[in-house]
ROSE-4610 file (N, C-alpha, C; in Angstrom, 1 decimal, always signed):
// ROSE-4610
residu = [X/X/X/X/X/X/X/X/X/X/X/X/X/X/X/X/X/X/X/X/X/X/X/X/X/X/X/X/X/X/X/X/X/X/X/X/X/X/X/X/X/X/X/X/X/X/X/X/X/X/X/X/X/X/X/X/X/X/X/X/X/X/X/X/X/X/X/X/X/X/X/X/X/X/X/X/X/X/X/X/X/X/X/X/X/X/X/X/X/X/X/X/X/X/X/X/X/X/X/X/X/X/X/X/X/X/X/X/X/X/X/X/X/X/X/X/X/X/X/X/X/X/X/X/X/X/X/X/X/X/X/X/X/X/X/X/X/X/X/X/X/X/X/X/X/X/X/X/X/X/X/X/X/X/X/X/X/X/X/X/X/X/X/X/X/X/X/X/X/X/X/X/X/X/X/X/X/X/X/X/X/X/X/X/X/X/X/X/X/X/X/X/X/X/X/X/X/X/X/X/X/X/X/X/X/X/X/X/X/X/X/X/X/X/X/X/X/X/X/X/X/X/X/X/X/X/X/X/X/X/X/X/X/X/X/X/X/X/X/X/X/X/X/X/X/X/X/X/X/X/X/X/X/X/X/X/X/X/X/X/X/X/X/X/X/X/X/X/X/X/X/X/X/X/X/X/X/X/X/X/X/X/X/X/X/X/X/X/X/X/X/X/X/X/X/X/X/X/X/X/X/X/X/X/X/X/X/X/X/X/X/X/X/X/X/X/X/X/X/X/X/X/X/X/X/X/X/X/X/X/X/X/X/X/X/X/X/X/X/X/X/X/X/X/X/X/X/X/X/X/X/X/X/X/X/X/X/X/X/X/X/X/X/X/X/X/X/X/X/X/X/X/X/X/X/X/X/X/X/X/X/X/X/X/X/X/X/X/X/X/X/X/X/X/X/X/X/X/X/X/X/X/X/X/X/X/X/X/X/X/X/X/X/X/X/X/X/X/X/X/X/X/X/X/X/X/X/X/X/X/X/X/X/X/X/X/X/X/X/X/X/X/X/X/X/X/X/X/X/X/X/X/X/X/X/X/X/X/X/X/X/X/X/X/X/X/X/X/X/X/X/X/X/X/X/X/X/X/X/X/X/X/X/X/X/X/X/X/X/X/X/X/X/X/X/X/X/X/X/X/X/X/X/X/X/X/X/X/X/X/X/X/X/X/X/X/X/X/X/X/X/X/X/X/X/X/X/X/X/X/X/X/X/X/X/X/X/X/X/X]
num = [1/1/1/2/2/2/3/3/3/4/4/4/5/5/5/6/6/6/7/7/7/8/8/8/9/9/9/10/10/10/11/11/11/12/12/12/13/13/13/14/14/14/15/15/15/16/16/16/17/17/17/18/18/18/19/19/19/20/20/20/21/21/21/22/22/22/23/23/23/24/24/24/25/25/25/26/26/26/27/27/27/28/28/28/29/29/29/30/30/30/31/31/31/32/32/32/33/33/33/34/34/34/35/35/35/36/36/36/37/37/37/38/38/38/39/39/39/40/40/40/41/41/41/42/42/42/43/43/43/44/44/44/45/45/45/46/46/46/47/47/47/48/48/48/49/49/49/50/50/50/51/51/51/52/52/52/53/53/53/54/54/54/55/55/55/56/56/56/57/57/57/58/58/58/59/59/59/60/60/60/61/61/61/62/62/62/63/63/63/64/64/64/65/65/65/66/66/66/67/67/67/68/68/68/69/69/69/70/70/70/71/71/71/72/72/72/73/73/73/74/74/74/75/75/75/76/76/76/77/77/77/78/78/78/79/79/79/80/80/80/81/81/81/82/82/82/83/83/83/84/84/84/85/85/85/86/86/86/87/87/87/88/88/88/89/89/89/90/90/90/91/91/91/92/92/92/93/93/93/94/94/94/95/95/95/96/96/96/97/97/97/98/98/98/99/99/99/100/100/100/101/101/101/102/102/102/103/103/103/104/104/104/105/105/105/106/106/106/107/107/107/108/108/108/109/109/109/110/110/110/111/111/111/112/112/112/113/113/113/114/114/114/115/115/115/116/116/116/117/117/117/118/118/118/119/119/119/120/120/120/121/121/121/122/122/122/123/123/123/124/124/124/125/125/125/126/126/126/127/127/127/128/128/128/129/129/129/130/130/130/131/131/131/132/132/132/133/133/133/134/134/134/135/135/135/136/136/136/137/137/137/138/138/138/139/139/139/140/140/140/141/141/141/142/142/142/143/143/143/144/144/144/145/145/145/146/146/146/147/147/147/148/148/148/149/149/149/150/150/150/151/151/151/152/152/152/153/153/153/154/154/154/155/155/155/156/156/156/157/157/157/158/158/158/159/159/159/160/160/160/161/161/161/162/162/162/163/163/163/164/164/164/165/165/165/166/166/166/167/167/167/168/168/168/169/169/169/170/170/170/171/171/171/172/172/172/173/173/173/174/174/174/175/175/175/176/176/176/177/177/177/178/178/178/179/179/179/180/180/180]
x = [-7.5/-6.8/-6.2/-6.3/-5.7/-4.9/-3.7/-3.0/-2.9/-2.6/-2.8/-2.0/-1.3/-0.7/-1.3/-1.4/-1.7/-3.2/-3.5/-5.0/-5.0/-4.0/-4.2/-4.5/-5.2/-5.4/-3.9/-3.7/-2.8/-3.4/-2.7/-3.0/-2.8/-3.7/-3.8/-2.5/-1.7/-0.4/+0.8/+0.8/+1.5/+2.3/+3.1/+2.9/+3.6/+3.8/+4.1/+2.9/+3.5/+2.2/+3.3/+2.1/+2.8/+3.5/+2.2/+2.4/+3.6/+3.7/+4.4/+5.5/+5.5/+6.7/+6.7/+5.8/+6.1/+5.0/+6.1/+5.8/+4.5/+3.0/+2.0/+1.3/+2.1/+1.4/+3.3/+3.4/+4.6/+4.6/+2.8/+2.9/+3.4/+3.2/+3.1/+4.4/+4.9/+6.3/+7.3/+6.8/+7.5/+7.7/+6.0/+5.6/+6.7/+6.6/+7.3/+8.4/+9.4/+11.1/+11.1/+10.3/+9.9/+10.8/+11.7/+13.0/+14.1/+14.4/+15.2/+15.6/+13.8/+14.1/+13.9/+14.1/+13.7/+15.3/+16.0/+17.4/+18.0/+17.5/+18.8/+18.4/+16.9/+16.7/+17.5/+17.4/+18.1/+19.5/+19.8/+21.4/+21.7/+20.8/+20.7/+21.1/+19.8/+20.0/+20.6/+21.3/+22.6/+23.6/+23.7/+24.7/+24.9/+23.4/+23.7/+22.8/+22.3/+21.6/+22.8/+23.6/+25.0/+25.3/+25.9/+26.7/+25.8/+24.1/+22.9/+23.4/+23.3/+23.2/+25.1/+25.8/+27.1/+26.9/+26.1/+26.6/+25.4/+24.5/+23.5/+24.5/+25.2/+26.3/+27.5/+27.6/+29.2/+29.6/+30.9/+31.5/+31.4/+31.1/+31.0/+32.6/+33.3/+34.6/+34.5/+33.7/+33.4/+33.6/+32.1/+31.1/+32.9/+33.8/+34.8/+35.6/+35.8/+36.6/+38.0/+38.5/+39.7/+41.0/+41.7/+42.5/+42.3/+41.2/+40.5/+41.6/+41.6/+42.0/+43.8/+44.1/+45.1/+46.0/+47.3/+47.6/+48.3/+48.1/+48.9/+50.2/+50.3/+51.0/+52.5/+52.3/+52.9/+53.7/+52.7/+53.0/+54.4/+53.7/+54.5/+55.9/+55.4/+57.0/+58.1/+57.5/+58.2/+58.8/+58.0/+58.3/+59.6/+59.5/+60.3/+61.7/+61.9/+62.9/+63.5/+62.9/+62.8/+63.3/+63.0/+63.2/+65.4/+65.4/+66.5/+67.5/+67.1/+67.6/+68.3/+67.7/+67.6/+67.4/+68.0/+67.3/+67.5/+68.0/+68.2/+66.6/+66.5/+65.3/+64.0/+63.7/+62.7/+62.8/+63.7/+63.6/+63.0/+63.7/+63.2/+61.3/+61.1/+59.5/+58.8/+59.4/+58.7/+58.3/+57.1/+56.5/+56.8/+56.5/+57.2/+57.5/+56.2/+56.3/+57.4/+57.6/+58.6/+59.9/+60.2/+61.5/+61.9/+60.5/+60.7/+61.2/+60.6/+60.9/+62.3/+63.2/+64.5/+65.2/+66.2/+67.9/+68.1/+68.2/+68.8/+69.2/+70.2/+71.6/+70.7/+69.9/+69.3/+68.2/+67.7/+66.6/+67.5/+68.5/+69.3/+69.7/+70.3/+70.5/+69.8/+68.6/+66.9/+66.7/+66.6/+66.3/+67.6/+68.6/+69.9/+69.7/+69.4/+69.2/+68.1/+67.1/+65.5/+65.5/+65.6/+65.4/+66.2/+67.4/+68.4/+68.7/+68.4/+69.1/+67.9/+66.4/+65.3/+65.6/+66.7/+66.7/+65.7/+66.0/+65.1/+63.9/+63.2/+61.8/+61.1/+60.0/+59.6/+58.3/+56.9/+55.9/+55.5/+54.7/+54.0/+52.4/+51.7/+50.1/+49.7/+48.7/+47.8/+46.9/+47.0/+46.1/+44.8/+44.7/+43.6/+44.3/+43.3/+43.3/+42.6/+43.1/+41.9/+42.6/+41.2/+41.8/+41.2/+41.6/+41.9/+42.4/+41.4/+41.8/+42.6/+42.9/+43.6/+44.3/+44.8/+45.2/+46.7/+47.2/+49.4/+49.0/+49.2/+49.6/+47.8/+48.2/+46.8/+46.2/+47.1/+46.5/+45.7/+44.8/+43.8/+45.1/+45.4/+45.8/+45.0/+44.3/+44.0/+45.3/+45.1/+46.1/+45.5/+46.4/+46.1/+46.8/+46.6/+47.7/+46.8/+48.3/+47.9/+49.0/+48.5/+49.1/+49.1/+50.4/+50.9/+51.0/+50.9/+51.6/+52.6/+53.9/+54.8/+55.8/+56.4/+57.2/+58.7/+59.5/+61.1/+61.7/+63.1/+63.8/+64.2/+64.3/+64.6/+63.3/+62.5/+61.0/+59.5/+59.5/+58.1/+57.1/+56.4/+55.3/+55.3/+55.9/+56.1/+54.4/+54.8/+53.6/+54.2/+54.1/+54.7/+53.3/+53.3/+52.4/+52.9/+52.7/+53.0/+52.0/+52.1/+51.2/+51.4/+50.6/+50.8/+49.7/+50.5/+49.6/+49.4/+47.4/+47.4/+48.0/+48.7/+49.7/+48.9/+48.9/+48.3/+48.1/+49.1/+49.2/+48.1/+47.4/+46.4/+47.3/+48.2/+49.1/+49.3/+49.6/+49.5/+51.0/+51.7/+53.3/+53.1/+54.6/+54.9/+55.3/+54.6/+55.0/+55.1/+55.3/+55.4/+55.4/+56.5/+56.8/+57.0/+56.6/+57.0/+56.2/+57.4/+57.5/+57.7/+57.1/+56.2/+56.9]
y = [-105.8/-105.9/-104.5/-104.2/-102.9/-103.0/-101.8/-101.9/-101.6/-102.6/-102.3/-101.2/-100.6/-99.2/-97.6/-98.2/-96.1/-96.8/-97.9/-98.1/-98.0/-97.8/-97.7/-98.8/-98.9/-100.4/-101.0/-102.5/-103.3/-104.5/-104.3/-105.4/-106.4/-107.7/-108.9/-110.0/-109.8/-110.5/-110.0/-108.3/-107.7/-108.2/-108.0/-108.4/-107.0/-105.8/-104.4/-103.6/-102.7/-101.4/-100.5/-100.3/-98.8/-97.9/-97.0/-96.1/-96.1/-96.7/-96.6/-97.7/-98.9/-99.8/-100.8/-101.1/-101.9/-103.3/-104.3/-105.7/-106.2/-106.3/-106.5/-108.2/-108.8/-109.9/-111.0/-111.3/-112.7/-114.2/-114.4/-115.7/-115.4/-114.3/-113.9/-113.3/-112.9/-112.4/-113.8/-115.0/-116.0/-116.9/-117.0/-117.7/-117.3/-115.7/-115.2/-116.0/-115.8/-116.6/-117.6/-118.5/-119.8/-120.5/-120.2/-121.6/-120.9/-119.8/-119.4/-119.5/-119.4/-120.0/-121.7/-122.2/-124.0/-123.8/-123.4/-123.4/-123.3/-122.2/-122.0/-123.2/-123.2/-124.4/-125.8/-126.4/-127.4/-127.2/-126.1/-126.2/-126.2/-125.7/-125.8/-127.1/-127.9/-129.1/-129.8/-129.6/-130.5/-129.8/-129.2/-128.9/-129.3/-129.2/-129.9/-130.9/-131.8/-132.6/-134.1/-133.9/-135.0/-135.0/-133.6/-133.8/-134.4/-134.1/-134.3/-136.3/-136.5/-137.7/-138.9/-137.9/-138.4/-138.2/-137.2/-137.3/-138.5/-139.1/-140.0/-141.1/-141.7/-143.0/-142.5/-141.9/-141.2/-142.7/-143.0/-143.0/-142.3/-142.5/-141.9/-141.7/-141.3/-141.6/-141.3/-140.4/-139.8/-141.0/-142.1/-143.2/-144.1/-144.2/-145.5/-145.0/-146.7/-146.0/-145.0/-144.9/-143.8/-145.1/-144.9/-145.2/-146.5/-145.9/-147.5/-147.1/-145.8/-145.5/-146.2/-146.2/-146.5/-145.5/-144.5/-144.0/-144.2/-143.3/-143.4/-142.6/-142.1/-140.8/-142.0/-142.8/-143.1/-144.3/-144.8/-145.8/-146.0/-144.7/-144.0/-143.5/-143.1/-142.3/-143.9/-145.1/-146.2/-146.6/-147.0/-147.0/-146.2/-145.1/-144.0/-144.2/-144.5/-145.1/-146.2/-146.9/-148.3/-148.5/-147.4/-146.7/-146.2/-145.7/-144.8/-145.9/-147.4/-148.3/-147.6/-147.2/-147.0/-147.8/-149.3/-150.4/-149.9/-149.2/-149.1/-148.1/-147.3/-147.0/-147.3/-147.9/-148.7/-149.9/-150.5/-151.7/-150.6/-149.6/-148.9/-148.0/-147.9/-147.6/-148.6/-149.8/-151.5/-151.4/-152.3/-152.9/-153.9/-154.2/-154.9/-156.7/-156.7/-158.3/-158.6/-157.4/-157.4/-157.6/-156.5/-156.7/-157.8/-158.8/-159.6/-161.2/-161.0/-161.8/-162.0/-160.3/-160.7/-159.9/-159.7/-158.6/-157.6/-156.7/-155.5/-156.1/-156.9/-157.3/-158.0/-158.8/-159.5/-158.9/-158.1/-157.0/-156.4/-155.7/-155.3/-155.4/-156.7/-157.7/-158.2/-158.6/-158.8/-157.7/-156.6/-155.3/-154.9/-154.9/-154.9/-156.1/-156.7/-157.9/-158.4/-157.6/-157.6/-156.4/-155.3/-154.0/-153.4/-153.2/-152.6/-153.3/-154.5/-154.4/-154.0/-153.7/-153.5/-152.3/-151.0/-149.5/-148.5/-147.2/-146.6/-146.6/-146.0/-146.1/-144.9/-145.4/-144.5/-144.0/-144.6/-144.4/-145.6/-145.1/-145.9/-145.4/-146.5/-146.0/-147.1/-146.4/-147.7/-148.5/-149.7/-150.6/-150.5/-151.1/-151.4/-151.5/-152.0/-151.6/-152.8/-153.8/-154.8/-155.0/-155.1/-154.9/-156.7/-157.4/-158.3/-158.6/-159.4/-159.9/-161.1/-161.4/-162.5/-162.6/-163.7/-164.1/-164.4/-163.7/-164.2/-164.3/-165.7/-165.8/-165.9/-165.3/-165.3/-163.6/-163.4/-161.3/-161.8/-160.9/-160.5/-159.5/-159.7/-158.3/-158.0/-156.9/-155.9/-155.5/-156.7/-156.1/-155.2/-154.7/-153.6/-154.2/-154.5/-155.0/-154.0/-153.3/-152.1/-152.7/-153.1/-153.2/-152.1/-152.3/-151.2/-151.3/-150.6/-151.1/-150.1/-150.9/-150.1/-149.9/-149.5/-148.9/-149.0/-150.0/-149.6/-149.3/-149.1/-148.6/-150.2/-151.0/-152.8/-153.7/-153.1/-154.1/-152.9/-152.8/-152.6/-152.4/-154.0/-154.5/-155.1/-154.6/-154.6/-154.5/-155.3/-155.0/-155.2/-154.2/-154.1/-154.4/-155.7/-155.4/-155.2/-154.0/-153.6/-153.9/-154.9/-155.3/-154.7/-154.0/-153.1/-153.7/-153.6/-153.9/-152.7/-152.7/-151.6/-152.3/-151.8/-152.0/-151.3/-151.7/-151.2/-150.0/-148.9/-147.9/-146.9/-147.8/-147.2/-146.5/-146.7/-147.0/-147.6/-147.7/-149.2/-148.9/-150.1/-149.9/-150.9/-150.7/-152.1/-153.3/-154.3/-155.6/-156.6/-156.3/-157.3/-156.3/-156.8/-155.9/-157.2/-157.1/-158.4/-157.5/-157.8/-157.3/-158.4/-158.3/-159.4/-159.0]
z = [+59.1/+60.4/+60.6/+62.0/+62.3/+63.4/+63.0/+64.0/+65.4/+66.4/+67.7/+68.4/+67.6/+68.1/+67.8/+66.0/+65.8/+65.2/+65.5/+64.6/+63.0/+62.3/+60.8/+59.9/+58.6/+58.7/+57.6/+58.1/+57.4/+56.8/+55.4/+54.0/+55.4/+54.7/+55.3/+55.0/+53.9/+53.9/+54.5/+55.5/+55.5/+56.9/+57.5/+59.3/+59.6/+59.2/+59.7/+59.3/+60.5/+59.9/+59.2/+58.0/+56.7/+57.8/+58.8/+59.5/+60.5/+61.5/+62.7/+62.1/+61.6/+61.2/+62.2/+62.9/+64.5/+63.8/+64.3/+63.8/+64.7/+64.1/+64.1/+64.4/+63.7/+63.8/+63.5/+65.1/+64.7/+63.9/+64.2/+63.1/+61.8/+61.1/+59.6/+59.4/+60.5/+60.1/+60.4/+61.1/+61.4/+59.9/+59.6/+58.3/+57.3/+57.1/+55.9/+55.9/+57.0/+57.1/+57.9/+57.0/+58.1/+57.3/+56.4/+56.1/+56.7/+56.9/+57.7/+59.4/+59.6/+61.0/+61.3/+59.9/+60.2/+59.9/+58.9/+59.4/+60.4/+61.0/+62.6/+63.5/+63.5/+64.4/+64.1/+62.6/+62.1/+63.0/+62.7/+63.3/+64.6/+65.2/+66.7/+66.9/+66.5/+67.0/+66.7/+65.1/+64.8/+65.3/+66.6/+67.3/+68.7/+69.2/+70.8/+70.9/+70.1/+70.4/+70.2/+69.5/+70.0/+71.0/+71.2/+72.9/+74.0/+74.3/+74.7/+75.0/+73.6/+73.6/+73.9/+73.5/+74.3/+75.9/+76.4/+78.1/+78.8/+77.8/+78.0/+78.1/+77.1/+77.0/+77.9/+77.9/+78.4/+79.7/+79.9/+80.9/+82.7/+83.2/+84.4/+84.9/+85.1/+85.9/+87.2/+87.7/+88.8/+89.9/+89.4/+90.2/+90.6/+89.4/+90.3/+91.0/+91.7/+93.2/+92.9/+94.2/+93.9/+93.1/+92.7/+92.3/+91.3/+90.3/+89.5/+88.0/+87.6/+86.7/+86.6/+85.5/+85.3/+84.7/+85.2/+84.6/+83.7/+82.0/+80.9/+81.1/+81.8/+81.8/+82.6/+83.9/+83.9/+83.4/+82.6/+81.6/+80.7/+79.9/+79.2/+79.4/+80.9/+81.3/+81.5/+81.8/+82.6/+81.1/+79.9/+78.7/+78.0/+78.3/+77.9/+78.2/+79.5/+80.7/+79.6/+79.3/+78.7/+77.6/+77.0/+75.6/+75.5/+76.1/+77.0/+77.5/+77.7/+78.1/+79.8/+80.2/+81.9/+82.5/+82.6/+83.5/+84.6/+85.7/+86.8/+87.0/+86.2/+86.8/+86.0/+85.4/+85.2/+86.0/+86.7/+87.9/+89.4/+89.6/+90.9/+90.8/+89.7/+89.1/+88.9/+89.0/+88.6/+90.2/+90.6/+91.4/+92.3/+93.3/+94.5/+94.1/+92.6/+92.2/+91.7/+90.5/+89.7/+90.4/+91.6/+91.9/+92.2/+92.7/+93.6/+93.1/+91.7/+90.3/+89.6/+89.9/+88.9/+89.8/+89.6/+90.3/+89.2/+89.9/+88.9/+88.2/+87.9/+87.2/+85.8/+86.5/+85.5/+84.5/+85.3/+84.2/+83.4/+83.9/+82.9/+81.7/+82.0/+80.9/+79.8/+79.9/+79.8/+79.1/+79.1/+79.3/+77.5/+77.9/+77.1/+75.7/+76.2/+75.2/+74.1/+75.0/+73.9/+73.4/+74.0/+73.4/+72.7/+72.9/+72.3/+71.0/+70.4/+69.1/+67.9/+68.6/+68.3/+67.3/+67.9/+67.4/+67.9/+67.5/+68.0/+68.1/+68.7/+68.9/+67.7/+66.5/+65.8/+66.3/+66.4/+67.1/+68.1/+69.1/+69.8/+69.9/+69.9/+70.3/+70.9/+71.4/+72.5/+72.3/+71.8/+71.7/+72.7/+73.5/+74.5/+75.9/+77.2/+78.4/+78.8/+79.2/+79.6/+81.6/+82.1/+83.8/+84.0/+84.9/+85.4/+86.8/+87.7/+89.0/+88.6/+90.0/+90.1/+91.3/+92.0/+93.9/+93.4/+93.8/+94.5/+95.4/+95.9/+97.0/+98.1/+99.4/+99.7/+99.6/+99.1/+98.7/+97.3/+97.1/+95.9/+95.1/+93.7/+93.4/+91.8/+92.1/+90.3/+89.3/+88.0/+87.1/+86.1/+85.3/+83.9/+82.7/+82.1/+80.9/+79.9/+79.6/+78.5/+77.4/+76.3/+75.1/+74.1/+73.6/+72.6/+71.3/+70.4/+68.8/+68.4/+68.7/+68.4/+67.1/+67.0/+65.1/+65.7/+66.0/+65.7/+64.8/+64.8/+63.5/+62.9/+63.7/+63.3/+63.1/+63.6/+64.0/+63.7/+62.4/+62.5/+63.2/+63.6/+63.8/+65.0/+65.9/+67.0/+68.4/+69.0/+70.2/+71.3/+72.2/+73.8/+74.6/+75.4/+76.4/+78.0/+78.9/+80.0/+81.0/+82.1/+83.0/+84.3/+84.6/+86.2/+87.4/+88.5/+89.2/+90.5/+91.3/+92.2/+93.8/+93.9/+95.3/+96.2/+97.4/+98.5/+98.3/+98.0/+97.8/+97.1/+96.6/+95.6/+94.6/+94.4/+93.1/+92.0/+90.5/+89.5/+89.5/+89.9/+88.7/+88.4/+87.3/+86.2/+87.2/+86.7/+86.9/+86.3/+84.9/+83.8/+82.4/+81.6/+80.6/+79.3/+78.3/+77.4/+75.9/+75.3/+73.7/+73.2/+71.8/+70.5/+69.4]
């Protein structure tokens, strides 16, 4: 075989030319580091061939309507309140059912009476998210019941479930609060 630049001839196992040094033949230079390039490839693909296949299953969030999601953010913040023993404002962030259900006075108390001899709050995490229709009345309303597992300083093995509902508003607040 000769080379296609200065014409000189090259051994048949070689993939350079002696003379000029310019790579001659890529099968033979590929062959030579052919586990080195089956490595990078390996890794290639054991790198983006997951994500490939996570955006195949993935979730859409985009596709649901506006206000399907439920926020955690303010979940947590109503919790927090809760935590703080703030009944006055965890009753004014509660939902039109809720207010509609007890009196300040009585949440309070409610509020005073289950939670506070519980102790502080050590961790909380989020169990699950289950959504649920259902009719008050002659309105349709979408609930959220997000359950928690929570760690007091008195209670362990604690579970908070927080039930919100979306208000015309395209809003979720609390409308039911009940610890286990």
């Amino acid at each position: 075989m000769n080379c296609p630049a200065c014409c000189s001839e090259i051994r048949d196992h070689s993939y350079r030319c002696p003379a000029c040094h310019r790579v001659t033949s890529y099968p033979r230079l590929l062959w030579r580091y052919r586990y080195f390039v089956f490595v990078i490839v390996a890794l290639i693909g054991y790198w983006t061939i997951p994500g490939v296949i996570r955006q195949w299953f993935a979730r859409d969030y985009n596709k649901l309507p506006f206000g399907a999601l439920v926020s955690d953010q303010m979940t947590l913040g109503w919790l927090g309140l809760a935590d703080k023993g703030d009944a006055g404002a965890t009753y004014d962030a509660a939902g039109a059912q809720f207010r509609k259900a007890m009196t300040r006075e009585r949440w309070g108390e409610a509020l005073a009476s289950e939670r506070m001899p519980l102790g502080a709050l050590q961790r909380r995490t989020m169990a699950n998210t289950t959504f649920r229709t259902g009719a008050a009345g002659a309105a349709p309303q979408e609930l959220a019941l997000v359950r928690f597992r929570t760690e007091f300083a008195m209670k362990p093995g604690a579970r908070e479930t927080v039930t919100l509902e979306r208000e015309p508003d395209d809003r979720w607040r609390v409308v039911g609060y009940k610890l286990q």
